[in-house]
C-alpha positions in Angstrom: -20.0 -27.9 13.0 -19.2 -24.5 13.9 -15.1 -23.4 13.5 -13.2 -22.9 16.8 -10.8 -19.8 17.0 -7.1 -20.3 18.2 -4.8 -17.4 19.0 -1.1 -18.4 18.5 2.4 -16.9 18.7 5.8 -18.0 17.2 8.7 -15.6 18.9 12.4 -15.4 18.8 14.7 -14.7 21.4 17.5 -12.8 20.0 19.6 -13.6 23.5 19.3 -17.5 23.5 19.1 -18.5 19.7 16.2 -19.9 21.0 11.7 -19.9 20.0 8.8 -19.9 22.0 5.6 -20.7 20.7 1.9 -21.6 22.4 -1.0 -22.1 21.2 -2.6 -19.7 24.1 -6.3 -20.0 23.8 -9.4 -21.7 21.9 -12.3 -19.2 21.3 -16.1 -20.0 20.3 -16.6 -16.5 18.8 -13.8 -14.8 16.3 -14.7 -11.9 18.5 -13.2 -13.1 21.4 -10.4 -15.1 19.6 -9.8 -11.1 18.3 -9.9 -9.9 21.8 -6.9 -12.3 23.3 -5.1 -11.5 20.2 -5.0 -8.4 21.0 -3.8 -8.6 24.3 -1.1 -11.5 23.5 0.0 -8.4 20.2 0.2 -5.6 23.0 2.4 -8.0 25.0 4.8 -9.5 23.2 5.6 -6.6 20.1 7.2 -4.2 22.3 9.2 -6.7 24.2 12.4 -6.4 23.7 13.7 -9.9 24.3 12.0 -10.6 20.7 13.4 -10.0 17.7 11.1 -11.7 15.3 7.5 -13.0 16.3 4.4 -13.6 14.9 0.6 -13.6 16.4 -1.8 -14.8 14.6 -5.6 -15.6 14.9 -6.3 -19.0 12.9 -9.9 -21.1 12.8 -10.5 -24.8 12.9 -11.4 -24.5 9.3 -7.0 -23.7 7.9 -8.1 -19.9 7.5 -5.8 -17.2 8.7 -7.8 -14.3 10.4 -5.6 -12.0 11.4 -2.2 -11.9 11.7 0.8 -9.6 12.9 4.5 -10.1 12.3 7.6 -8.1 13.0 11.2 -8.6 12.0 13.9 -6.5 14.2 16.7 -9.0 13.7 18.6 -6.5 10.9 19.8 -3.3 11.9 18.3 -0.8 10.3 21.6 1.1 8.4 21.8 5.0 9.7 20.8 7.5 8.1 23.9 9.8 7.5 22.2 13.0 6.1 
């Protein structure tokens, strides 16, 4: 059997405490699976509602893709030069 591709997110909310997370498409090619992972990335990096998220492209088979993650829960401390 051939794998199936998933594309997947895991964000938090830094104003409600609270996580989404979806399971937002199956894919027959990695290509396409790439292609909505692109789009769900674009969407949900920059929003500001998010403090820490991942987006990953995973396969039937338990392999990791590709993956993005971001963590913009800790203030970065200022640079007093």
């Amino acid at each position: 059997m051939a794998p199936v591709y998933f594309v997947n997110y895991y964000l938090h909310n830094k104003d409600n405490d609270g996580w989404a997370f979806k399971v937002v498409g199956k894919y027959n090619t990695e290509t396409a699976a790439e292609a909505a992972y692109c789009d769900e990335l674009g969407s949900k990096i920059d929003n500001p509602v998010y403090d820490v998220g991942v987006v990953s492209v995973t396969d039937s088979l338990n392999h990791n893709i590709v993956a993005r993650s971001w963590d913009r829960s800790v203030e970065p401390e200022p640079n007093n030069e």
